[in-house]
BAMI-881544 format. One record per residue (C-alpha): x, y, z. Coordinates in steps of 0.2 Angstrom, whole numbers, plus 5000, padded with zeros to 4 digits. Each point is the difference from the previous one (the first is absolute). Layout:
<rs>
{px->X; py->Y; pz->Z} $
...
</rs>
This chain:
<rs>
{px->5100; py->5690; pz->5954} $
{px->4998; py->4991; pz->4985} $
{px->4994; py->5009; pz->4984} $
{px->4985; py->5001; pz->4991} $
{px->4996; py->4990; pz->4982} $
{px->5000; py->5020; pz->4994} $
{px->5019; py->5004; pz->5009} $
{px->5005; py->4985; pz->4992} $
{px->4995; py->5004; pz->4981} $
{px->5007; py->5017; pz->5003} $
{px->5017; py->4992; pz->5007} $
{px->5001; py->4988; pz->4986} $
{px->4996; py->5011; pz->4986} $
{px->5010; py->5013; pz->5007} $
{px->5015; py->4986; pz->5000} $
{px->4997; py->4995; pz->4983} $
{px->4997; py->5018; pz->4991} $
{px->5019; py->5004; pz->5010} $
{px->5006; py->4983; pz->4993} $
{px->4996; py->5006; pz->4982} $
{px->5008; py->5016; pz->5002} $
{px->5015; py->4994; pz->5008} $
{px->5000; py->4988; pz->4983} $
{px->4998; py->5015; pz->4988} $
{px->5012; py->5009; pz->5008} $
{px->5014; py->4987; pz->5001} $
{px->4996; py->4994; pz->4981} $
{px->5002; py->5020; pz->4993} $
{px->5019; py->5000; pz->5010} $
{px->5002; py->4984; pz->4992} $
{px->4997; py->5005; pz->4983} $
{px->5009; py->5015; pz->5003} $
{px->5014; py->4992; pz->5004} $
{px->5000; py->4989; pz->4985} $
{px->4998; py->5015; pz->4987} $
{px->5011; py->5010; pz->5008} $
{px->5014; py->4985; pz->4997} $
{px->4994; py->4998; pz->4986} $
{px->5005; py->5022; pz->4993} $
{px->5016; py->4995; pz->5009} $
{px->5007; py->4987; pz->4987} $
{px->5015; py->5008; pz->4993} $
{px->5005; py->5007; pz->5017} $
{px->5010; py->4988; pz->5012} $
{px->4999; py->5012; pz->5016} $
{px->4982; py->5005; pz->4995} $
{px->4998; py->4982; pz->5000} $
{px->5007; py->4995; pz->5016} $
{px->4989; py->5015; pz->5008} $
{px->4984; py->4995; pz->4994} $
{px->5007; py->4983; pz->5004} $
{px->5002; py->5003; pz->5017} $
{px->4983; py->5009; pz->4997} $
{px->4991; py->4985; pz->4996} $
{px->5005; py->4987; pz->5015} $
{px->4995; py->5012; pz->5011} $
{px->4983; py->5001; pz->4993} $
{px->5000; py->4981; pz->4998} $
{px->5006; py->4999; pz->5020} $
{px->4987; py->5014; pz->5005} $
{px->4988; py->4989; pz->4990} $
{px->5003; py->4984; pz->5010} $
{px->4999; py->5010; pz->5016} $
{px->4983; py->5006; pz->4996} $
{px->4992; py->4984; pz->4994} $
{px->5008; py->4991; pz->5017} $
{px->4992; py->5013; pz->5009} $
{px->4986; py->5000; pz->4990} $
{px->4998; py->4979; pz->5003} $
{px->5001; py->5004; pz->5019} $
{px->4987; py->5012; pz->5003} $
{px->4989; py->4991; pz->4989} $
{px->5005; py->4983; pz->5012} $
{px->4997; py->5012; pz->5014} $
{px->4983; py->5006; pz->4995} $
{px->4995; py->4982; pz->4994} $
{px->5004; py->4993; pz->5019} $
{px->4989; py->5015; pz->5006} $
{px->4984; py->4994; pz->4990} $
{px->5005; py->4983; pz->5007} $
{px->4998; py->5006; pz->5019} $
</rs>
């Protein structure tokens, strides 16, 4: 059963609203990551840490947004059909 024009507007503002928290959320860690590296200058295991810290933010990052670029691919194919 196909849905509605209303279903539809509520799917795709739902998918958008998610999309800009996802984005929020992903650009605090980021920037967390950053200052957190940046307190840790004068540290060289600190650094490492936050280091390590910071490319998993950056890989969790990618993940989201490719997960992100599917589902939106996904729901873009829905209103197609």
């Amino acid at each position: 059963m196909p849905l509605s024009s209303a279903e539809w507007e509520f799917l795709s503002t739902a998918h958008n609203g998610w999309v800009d928290d996802v984005a929020e959320i992903l650009a605090g860690l980021a920037d967390a990551a950053e200052d957190a590296e940046r307190s840790v200058e004068d540290s060289a295991i600190a650094r490492r840490v936050v280091f390590d810290l910071r490319r998993r933010v950056k890989a969790a990052i990618l993940e989201v947004a490719d997960r992100v670029n599917d589902l939106t691919v996904r729901l873009a194919r829905l209103q197609r059909d």
